[in-house]
C-alpha positions as CSV (number, residue, x, y, z in Angstrom):
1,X,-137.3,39.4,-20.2
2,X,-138.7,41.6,-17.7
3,X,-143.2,41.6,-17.9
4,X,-144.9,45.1,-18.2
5,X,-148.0,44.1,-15.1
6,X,-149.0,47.8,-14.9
7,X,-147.2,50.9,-16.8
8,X,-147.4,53.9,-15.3
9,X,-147.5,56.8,-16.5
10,X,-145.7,57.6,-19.5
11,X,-142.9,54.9,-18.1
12,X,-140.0,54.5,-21.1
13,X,-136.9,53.7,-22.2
14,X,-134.3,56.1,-21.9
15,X,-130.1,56.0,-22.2
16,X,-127.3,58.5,-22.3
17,X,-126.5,60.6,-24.7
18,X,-129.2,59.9,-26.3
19,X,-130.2,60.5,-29.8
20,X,-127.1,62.5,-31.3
21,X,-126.5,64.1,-34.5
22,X,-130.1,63.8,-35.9
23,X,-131.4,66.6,-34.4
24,X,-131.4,68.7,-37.8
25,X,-133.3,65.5,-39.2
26,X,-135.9,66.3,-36.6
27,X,-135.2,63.6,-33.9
28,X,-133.7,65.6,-30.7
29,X,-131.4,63.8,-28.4
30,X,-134.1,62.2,-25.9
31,X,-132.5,60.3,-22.9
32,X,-133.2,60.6,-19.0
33,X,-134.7,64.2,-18.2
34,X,-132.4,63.5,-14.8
35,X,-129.0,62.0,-16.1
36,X,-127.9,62.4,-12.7
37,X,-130.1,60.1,-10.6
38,X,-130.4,57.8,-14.1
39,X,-126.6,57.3,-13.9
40,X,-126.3,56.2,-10.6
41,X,-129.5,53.8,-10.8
42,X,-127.3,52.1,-13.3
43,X,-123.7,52.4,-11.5
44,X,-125.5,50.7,-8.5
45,X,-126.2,47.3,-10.5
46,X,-123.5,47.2,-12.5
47,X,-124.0,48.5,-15.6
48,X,-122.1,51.4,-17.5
49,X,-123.6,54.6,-16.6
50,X,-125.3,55.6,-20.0
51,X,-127.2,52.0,-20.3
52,X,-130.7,52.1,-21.3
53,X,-133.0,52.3,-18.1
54,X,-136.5,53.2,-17.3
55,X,-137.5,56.8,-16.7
56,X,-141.2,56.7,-14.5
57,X,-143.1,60.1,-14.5
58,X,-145.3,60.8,-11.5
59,X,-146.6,57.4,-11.6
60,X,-144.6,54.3,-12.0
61,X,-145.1,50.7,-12.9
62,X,-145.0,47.4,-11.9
63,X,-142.6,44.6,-13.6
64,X,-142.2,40.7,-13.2
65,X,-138.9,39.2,-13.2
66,X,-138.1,35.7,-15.3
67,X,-135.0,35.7,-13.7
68,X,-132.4,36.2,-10.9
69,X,-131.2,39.7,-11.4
70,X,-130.2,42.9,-9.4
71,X,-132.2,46.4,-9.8
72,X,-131.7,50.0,-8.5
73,X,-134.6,52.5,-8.1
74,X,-133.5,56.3,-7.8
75,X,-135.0,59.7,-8.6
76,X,-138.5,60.8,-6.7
77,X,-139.6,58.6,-4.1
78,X,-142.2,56.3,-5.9
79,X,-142.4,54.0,-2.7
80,X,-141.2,51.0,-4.5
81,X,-142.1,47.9,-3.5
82,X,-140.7,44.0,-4.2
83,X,-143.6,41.5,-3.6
84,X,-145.3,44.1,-1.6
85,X,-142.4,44.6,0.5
86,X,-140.8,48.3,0.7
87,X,-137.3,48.5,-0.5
88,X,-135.2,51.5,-0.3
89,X,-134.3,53.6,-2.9
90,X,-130.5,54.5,-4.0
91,X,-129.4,50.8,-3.4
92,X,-129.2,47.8,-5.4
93,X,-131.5,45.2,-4.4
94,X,-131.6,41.3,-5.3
95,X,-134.5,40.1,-7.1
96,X,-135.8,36.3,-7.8
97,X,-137.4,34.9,-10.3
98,X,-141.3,35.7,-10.7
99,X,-140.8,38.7,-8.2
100,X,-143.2,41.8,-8.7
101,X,-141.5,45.3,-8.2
102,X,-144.2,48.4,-8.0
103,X,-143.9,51.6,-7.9
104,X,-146.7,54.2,-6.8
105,X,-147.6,57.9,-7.3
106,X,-144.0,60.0,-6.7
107,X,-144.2,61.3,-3.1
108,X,-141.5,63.4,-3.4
109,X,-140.2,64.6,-6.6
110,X,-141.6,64.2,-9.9
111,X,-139.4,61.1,-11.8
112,X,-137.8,58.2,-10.9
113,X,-135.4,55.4,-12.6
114,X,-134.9,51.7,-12.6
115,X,-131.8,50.1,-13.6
116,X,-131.3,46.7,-13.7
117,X,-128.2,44.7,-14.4
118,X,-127.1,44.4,-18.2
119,X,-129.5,46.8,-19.1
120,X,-132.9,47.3,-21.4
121,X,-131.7,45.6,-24.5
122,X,-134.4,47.0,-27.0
123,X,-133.0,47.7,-30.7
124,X,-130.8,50.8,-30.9
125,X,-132.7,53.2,-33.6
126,X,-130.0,55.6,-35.3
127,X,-128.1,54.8,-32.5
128,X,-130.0,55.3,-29.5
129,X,-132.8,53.2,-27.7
130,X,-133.9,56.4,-26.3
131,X,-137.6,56.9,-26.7
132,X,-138.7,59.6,-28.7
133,X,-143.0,59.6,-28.0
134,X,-143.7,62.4,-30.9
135,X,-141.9,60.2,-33.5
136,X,-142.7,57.1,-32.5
137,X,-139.2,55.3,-32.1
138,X,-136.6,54.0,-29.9
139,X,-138.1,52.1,-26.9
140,X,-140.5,49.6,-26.9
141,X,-142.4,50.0,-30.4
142,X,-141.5,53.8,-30.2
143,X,-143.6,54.8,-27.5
144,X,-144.1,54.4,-23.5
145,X,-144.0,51.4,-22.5
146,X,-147.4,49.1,-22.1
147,X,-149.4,46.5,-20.1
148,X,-148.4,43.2,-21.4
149,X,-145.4,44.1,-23.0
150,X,-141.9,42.7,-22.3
151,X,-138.6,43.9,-22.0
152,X,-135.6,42.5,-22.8
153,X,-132.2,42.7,-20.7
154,X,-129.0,41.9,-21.6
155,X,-126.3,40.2,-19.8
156,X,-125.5,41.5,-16.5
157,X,-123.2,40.4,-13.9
158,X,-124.3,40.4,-10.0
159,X,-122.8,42.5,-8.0
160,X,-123.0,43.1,-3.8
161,X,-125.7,45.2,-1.9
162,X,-124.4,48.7,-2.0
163,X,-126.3,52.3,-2.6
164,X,-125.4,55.8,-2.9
165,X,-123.8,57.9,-0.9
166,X,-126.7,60.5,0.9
167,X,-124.5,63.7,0.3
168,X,-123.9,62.3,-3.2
169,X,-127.5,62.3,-4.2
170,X,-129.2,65.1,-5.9
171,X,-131.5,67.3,-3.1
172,X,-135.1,65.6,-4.1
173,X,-137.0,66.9,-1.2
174,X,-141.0,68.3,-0.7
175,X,-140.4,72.0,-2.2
176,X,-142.2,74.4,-3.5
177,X,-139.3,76.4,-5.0
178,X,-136.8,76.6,-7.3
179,X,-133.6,78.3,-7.8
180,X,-132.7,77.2,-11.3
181,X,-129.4,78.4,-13.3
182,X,-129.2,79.7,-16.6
183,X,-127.0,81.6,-18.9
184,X,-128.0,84.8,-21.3
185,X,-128.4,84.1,-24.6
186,X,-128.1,83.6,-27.5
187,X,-130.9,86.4,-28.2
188,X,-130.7,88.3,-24.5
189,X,-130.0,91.2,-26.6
190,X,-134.0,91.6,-28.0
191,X,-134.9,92.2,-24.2
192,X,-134.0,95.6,-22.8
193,X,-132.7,96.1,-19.1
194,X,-136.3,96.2,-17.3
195,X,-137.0,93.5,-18.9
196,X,-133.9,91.3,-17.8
197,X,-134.0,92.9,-14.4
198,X,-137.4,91.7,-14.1
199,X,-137.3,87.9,-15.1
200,X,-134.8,87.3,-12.5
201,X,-136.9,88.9,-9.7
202,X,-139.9,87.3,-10.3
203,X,-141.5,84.5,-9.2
204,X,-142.0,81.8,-12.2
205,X,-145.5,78.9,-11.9
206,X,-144.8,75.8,-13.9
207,X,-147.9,75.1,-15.9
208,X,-149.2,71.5,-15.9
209,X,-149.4,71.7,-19.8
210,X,-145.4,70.8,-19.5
211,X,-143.9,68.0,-21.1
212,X,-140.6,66.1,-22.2
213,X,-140.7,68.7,-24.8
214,X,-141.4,71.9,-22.5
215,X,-142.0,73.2,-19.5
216,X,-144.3,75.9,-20.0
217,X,-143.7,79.1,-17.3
218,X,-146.3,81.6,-16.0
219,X,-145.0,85.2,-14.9
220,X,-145.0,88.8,-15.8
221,X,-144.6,90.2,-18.8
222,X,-141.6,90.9,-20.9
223,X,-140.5,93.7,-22.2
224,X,-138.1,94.3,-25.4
225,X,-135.3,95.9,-26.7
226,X,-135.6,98.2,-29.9
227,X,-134.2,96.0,-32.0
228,X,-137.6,93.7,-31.6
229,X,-139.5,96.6,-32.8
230,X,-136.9,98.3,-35.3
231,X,-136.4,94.8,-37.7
232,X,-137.3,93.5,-40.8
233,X,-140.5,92.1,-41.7
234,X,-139.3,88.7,-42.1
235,X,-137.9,88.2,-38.6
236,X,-142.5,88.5,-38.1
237,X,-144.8,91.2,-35.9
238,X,-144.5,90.3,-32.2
239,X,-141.4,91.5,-30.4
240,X,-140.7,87.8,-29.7
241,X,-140.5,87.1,-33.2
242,X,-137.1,86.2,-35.2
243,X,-136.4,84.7,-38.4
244,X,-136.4,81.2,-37.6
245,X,-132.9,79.8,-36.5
246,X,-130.9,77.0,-34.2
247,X,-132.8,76.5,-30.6
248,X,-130.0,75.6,-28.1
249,X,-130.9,72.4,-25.6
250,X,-132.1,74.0,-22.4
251,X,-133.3,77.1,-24.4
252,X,-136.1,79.7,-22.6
253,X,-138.0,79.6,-25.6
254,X,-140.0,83.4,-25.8
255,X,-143.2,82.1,-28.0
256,X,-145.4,85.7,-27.1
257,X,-145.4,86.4,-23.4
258,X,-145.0,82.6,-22.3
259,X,-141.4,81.2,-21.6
260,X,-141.0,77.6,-22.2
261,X,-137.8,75.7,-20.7
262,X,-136.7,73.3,-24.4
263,X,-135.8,70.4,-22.9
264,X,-134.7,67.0,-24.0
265,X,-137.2,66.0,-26.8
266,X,-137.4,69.9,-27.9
267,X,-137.4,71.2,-31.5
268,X,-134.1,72.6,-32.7
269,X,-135.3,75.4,-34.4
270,X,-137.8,77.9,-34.9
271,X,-139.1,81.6,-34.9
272,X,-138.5,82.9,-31.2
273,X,-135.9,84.7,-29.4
274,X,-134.4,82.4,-26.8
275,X,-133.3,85.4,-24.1
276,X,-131.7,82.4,-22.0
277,X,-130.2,79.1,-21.7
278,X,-130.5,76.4,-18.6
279,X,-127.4,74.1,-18.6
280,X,-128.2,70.6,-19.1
281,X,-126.1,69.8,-15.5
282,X,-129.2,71.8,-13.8
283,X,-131.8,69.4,-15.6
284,X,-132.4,67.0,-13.0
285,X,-134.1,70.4,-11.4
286,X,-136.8,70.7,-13.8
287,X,-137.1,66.9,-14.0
288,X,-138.0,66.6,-10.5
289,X,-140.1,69.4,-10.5
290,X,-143.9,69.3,-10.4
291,X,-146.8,71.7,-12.1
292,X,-147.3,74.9,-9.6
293,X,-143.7,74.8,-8.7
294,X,-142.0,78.1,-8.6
295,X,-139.0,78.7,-10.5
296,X,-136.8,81.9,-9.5
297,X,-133.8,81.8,-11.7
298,X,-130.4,82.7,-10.9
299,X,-128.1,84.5,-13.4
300,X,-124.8,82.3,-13.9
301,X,-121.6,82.5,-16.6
302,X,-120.6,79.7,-19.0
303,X,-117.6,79.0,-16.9
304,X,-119.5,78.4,-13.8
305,X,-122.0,76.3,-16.4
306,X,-119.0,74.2,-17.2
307,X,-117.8,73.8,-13.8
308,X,-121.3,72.7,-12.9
309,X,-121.1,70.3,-15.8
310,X,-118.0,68.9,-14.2
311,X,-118.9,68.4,-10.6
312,X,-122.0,66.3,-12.3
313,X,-119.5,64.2,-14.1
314,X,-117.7,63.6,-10.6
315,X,-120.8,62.9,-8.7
316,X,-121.7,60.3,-11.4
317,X,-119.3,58.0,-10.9
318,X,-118.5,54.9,-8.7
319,X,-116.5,57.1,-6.0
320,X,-120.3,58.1,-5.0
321,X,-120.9,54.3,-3.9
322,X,-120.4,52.7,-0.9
323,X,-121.4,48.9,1.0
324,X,-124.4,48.4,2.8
């Protein structure tokens, strides 16, 4: 068992895929905002990439050991500590029993994630122990995870002192700015050429009222096709307006004149035109991204989506490790 001292800020359990194939049920797939730095946090102890690990949001927590076990801390630079000691992220680090791991505010970056060997061994709930916070379940009692509590690990086996390659790392550095990828469609069609020309000129502010659900965007103003004007009345009034249909993950949901990025614990449908999609391999982007970041988005095609895809896959695997 691993002892919840302090949790953080909305600190939970999270594993890869997540939650799949309930979606229409209305639990969305969950799992690690950035699979990227979460699957080398678990590569680096041992563990199969997609095991369940923690996912720390701006501020993280502090855990007591019961045992002898190795841990990995990756993502935005929380400053962790063992015993008040600093250790250094992207490796895997020994830890005794009764030792005190803590992480702080995220200097750099918005996320970070602890593996530790064999995993967080909480219940699977329809086939995930990914939390899903509006549903309570998955996790820890469905939600984040709390002072007091304890998690379980499962059997791990030790392995050496090694971390992750630096080039093999996803760029978490202080920024400002964003260039984030996306795709057109599925509804790029109800926004006319101005319009399009427009939203990839223009600066974009992420909104603090941004979640695991959305990231809410502020920018100029959109303008529409005639097809959102010339339609029936039950696709609804505004421009932005469709009858209600499938919302894909990674979606740039139009509600009115506010974009919002539908990220991994998104609805799956509704009545808004979704002009474009991010791919989930640009994710770890908006996961390490922080309220009153600009976003400027870059205009890519599915095959370069898939071959971004791919390089992820290849950068998340145990060719990315090395000794220490």
């Amino acid at each position: 068992m691993i002892g919840v001292v302090a949790p953080g800020l909305e600190t939970s359990v999270q594993d890869l895929p997540g939650r799949i194939g309930y979606w229409e049920q209305g639990f969305p797939p969950s799992g690690p905002m950035d699979s990227w730095s979460f699957r080398l946090a678990n590569l680096l102890v041992g563990n199969e990439a997609e095991s369940a690990a923690l996912e720390c949001q701006f501020i993280g927590p502090s855990l007591r050991f019961d045992r002898a076990t190795v841990i990995a801390v990756t993502g935005a630079d929380m400053k962790p500590k063992l015993d008040g000691e600093p250790i250094e992220n992207w490796t895997s680090v020994p830890v005794q029993p009764g030792q005190v791991l803590t992480l702080g505010s995220a200097a750099v970056g918005a996320r970070a994630y602890i593996a530790i060997a064999g995993g967080i061994d909480t219940p699977p709930v329809l086939g995930s122990r990914s939390t899903f916070h509006m549903a309570g379940v998955g996790g820890v009692e469905g939600y984040a995870v709390k002072a007091g509590q304890s998690l379980p690990v499962g059997k791990g086996r030790a392995v050496p002192r090694r971390k992750v390659r630096p080039d093999h790392r996803p760029d978490i550095r202080a920024r400002r700015d964003w260039q984030i990828e996306v795709v057109r469609g599925p509804n790029d069609d109800w926004i006319d050429e101005e319009g399009h020309h427009r939203f990839f000129a223009s600066d974009w502010k992420l909104q603090a009222k941004s979640n695991r659900t959305g990231l809410r965007l502020t920018g100029p103003e959109f303008t529409f096709a005639p097809r959102a004007y010339d339609k029936r009345p039950e696709h609804g009034q505004h421009p932005s307006n469709i009858l209600d249909h499938g919302y894909p993950l990674g979606a740039i949901n139009l509600a009115g004149q506010t974009p919002i990025i539908l990220v991994n614990d998104a609805p799956s449908t509704g009545g808004f035109i979704n002009p474009y999609t991010v791919p989930t391999a640009t994710f770890w982007k908006l996961a390490q991204s922080r309220p009153g970041d600009i976003y400027r988005f870059t205009e890519i095609d599915i095959e370069a989506a898939q071959a971004l895809r791919r390089r992820l896959d290849r950068l998340c695997s145990l060719d990315s490790l090395e000794p220490m």
